[in-house]
C-alpha positions in Angstrom: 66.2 -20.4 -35.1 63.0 -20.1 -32.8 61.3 -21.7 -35.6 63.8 -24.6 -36.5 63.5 -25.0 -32.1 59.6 -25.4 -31.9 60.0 -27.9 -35.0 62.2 -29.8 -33.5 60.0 -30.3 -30.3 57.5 -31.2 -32.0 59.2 -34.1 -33.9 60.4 -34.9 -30.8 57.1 -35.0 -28.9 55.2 -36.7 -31.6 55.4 -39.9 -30.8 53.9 -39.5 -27.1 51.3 -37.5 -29.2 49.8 -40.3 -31.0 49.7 -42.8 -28.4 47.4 -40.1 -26.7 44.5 -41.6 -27.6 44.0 -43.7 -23.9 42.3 -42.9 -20.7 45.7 -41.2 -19.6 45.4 -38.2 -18.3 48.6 -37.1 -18.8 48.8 -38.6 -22.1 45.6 -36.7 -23.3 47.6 -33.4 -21.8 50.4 -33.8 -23.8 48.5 -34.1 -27.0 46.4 -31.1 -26.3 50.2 -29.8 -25.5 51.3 -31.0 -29.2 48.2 -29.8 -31.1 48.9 -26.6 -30.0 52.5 -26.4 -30.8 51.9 -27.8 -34.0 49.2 -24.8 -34.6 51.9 -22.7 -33.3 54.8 -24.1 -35.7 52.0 -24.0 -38.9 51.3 -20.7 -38.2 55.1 -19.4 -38.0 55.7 -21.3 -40.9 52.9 -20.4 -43.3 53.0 -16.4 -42.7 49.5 -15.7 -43.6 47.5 -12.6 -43.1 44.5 -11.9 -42.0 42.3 -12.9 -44.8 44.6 -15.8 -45.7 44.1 -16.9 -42.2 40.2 -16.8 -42.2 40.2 -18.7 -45.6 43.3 -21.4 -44.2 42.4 -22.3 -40.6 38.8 -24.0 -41.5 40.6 -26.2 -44.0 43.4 -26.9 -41.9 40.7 -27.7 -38.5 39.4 -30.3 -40.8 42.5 -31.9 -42.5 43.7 -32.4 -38.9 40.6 -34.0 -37.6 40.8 -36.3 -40.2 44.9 -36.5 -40.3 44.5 -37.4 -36.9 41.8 -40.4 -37.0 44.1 -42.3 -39.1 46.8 -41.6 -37.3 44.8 -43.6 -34.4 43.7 -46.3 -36.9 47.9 -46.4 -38.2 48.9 -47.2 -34.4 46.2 -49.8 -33.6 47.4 -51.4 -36.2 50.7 -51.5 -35.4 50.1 -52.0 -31.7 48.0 -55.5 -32.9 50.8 -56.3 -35.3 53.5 -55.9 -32.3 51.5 -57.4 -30.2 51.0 -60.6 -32.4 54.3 -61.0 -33.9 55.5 -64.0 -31.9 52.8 -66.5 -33.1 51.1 -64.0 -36.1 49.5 -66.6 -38.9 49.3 -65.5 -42.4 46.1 -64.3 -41.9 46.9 -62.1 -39.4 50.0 -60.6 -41.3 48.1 -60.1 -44.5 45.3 -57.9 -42.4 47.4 -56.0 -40.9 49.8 -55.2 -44.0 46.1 -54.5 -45.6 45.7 -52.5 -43.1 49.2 -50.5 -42.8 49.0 -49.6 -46.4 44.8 -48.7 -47.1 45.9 -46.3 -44.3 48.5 -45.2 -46.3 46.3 -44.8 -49.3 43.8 -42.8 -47.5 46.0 -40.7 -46.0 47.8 -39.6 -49.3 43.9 -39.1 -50.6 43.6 -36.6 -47.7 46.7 -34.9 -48.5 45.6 -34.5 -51.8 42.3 -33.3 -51.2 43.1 -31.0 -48.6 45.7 -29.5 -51.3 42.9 -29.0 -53.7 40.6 -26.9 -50.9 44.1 -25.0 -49.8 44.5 -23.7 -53.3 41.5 -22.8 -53.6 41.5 -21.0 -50.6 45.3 -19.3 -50.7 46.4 -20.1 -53.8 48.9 -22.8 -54.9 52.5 -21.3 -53.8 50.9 -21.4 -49.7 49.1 -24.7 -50.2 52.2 -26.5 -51.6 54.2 -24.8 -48.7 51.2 -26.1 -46.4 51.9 -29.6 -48.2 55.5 -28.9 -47.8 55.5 -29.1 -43.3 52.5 -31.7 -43.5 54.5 -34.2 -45.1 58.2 -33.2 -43.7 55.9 -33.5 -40.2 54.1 -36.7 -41.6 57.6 -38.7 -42.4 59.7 -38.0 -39.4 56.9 -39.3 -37.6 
């Protein structure tokens, strides 16, 4: 139950997470806030041990570094759509929609990526479970 609670905060807080990326203070506090529930929640949920942990984190620091850039880049771009909608020319709506989905693209070639160094470093049952939270996390977002 503790579990399924902590999850659903997180789904909760995640979209004042994202739009951390300002000058806010309080905004940047609630995203160090969410990072470290989300840690919390991928660390209940995998179950690793010891060496499984010293082999999973470095993969998982990385993945998020990167998760997390184009989750910037996905909300720019929707903040310019949003904010152009009114008057937005074709031009505009086809740069944006090329935007929205080469985001998408990289973002699925991150998932998959990240997959392959997870399995290599706890094997293919974890780093599908891994896979598993990411992307239940990734589409309630």
């Amino acid at each position: 139950m503790k579990n399924l609670l902590i999850l659903a905060a997180a789904i909760v807080l995640s979209p004042l997470v994202l739009k951390a990326q300002s000058a806010d203070p309080e905004l940047d506090y609630i995203k160090s806030a969410y990072s470290k529930e989300k840690k919390i929640i991928v660390e209940e949920y995998m179950g690793l041990d010891v060496q499984q942990s010293a082999k999973f984190w470095p993969v998982y620091g990385a993945y998020e570094a990167k998760r997390e850039k184009l989750a910037v880049e996905r909300l720019k771009a929707i903040e310019d759509y949003v904010n152009k909608a009114d008057g937005i020319t074709a031009a505009q709506a086809d740069k944006t929609a090329t935007v929205a989905l080469t985001n998408s693209v990289n973002l699925s070639k991150l998932n998959l990526d990240t997959y392959a160094k997870m399995k290599a470093a706890i094997g293919a049952v974890r780093a599908a479970k891994f896979m598993q939270l990411e992307t239940y996390l990734q589409t309630a977002w």
